[in-house]
C-alpha positions, 0 to 999 in steps of 0.5 A, spaced: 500 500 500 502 506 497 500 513 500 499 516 494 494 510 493 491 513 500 490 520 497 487 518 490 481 514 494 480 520 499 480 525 493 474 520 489 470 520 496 471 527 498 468 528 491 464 523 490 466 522 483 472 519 480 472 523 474 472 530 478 477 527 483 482 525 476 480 531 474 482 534 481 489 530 482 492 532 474 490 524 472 486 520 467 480 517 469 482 509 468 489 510 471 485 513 478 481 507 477 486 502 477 490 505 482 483 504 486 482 497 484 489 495 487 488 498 493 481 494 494 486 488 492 490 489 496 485 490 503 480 484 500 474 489 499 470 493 496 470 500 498 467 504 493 461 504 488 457 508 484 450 510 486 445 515 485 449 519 488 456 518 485 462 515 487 460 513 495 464 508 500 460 502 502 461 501 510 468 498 509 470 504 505 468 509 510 471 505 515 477 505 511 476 513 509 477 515 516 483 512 518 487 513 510 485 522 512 489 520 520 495 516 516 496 522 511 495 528 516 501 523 520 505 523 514 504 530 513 507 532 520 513 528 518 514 531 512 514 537 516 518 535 521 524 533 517 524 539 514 524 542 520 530 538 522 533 539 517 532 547 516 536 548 522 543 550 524 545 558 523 545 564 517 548 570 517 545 576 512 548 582 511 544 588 509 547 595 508 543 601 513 538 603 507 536 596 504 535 594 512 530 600 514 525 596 508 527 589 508 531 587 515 524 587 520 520 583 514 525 578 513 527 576 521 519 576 522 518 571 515 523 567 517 522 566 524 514 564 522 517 559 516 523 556 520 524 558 527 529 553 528 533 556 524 539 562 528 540 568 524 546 574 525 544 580 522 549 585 519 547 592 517 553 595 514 556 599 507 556 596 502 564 596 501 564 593 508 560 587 507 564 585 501 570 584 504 565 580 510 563 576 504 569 575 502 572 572 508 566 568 509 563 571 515 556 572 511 552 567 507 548 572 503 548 580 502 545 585 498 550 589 495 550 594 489 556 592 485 559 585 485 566 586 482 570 584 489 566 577 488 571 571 490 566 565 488 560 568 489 553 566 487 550 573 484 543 574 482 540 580 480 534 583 486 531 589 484 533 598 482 532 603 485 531 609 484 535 615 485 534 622 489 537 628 491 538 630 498 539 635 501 537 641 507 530 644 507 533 649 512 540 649 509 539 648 501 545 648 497 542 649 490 534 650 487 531 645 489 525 642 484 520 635 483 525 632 479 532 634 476 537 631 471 544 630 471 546 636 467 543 640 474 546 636 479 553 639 475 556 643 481 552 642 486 556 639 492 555 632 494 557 628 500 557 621 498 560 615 501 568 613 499 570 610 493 569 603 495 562 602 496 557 600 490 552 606 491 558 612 490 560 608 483 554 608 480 554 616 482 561 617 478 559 612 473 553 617 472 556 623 472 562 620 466 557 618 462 553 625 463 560 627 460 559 632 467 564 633 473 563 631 480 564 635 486 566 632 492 565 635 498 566 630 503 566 623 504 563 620 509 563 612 510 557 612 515 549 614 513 547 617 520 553 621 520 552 623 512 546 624 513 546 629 519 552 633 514 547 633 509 542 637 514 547 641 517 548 644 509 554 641 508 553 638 501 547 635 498 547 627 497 545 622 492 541 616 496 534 611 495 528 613 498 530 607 502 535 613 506 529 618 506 526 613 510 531 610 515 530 617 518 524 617 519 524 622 525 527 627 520 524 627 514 521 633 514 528 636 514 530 634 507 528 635 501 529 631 495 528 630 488 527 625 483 533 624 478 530 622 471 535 620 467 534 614 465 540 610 467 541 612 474 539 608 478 542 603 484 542 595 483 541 591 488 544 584 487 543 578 492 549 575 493 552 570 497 557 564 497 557 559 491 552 554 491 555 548 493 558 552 500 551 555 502 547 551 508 541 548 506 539 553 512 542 559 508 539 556 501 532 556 505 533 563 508 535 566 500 528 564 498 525 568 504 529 573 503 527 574 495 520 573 496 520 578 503 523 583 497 518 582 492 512 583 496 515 589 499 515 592 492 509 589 489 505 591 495 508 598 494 511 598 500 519 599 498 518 606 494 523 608 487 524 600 487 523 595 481 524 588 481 528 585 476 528 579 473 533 573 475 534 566 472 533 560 479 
């Protein structure tokens, strides 16, 4: 006796007919016959016939249909108990300080709920610092913006955001406006993170492209204490919305503008160790962490953010 033969008779008596149930289960209606015939081999009885009314048990069928819906939902429970074994052990992830005001809490919260045996380390750095943690095997994932330090990586585009101007509503160092372009943003003074981290290489890459020179005024590897320069007036800066919202308790002190050139943007790649070094624990916390992402950005809830698309 098989257990797919306990599920094909439960499915005929829960439908009260063969050919739904066939239907119901993706299968020709002779074959489901058989498989029905086996079984009532095997137990010497009948336990279907056909009425007035469909496809019923007789008594020994009804009987049998009880205690078949016991053994599958026993067998469920140690399916679901060996994966759970399975799926325990430790994770680390990485996410830079933006990406985690919009995906950290989703994520620990998704794979508490899927996998509570699983442990997870959370680290929130820059991107540059996270690539050197990936490259000494002290993260299993991280999200980052540019994958050219990879050593033996598995990479898979994520999504792109889009890019703002930010600077001081109190303190502006240029016209502010809805919108801007690259040829506005020539001259205005920007504070950005050091040349070791994704986002201010997409920057320099823009600025190259828009034939335009960039003007530094401060680099700062640290988004609380950039922010805060960029408040105080010191220079505007060049983040996601994801940055606006980190500050939550501040935003009303900046303004932002929307830059629309088409090319400026910041991708977001889920990287991590190669495959055959990721633990089924951190193979398992990858898909939750895509899945968490997609439906932060399907739902709206990760403003400027598209998702892109990936092979599995």
């Amino acid at each position: 006796m098989e257990l797919r033969q306990l599920r094909y008779f439960v499915r005929v008596v829960e439908l009260g007919s063969m050919s739904r149930a066939a239907m119901d289960l993706d299968m020709v209606q002779s074959a489901l016959s058989q498989q029905i015939s086996r079984l009532e081999s095997e137990l010497s009885t009948r336990l279907l016939q056909r009425s007035s009314k469909g496809t019923v048990p007789t008594e020994a069928g009804l009987a049998f249909f009880h205690e078949a819906q016991l053994t599958l939902r026993h067998a469920e429970q140690a399916i679901h108990a060996a994966q759970q074994a399975r799926l325990s052990g430790a994770v680390s992830i990485g996410l830079s300080p933006t990406i985690a005001s919009v995906l950290g809490l989703p994520l620990m919260q998704a794979l508490r709920q899927r996998y509570p045996e699983v442990r997870l380390h959370m680290v929130s750095a820059l991107s540059g610092h996270l690539t050197s943690l990936l490259n000494a095997r002290q993260l299993d994932l991280a999200i980052l913006f540019d994958a050219q330090g990879a050593r033996r990586w598995s990479v898979q585009p994520l999504l792109e955001e889009k890019l703002y101007l930010i600077q001081s509503k109190r303190r502006p160092v240029c016209p502010h406006t809805a919108t801007t372009t690259m040829a506005q943003m020539g001259g205005v003074p920007l504070i950005l993170p050091s040349g070791s981290h994704g986002l201010r290489n997409a920057i320099v890459t823009a600025f190259a492209h828009a034939g335009l020179p960039l003007n530094m005024a401060l680099e700062i590897d640290g988004l609380p204490l950039l922010m805060e320069a960029v408040m105080a007036g010191m220079g505007a800066t060049v983040q996601p919305w994801s940055a606006v919202k980190l500050h939550h308790a501040t935003q009303g002190e900046f303004l932002w503008s929307e830059i629309v050139d088409g090319q400026v943007r910041r991708p977001a790649m889920l990287c991590g160790l190669s495959e055959d070094e990721l633990s089924p624990a951190a193979l398992a916390a990858r898909v939750v962490l895509r899945d968490c992402a997609e439906h932060l950005v399907s739902s709206g809830a990760w403003a400027g953010a598209t998702l892109s698309h990936h092979k599995n």
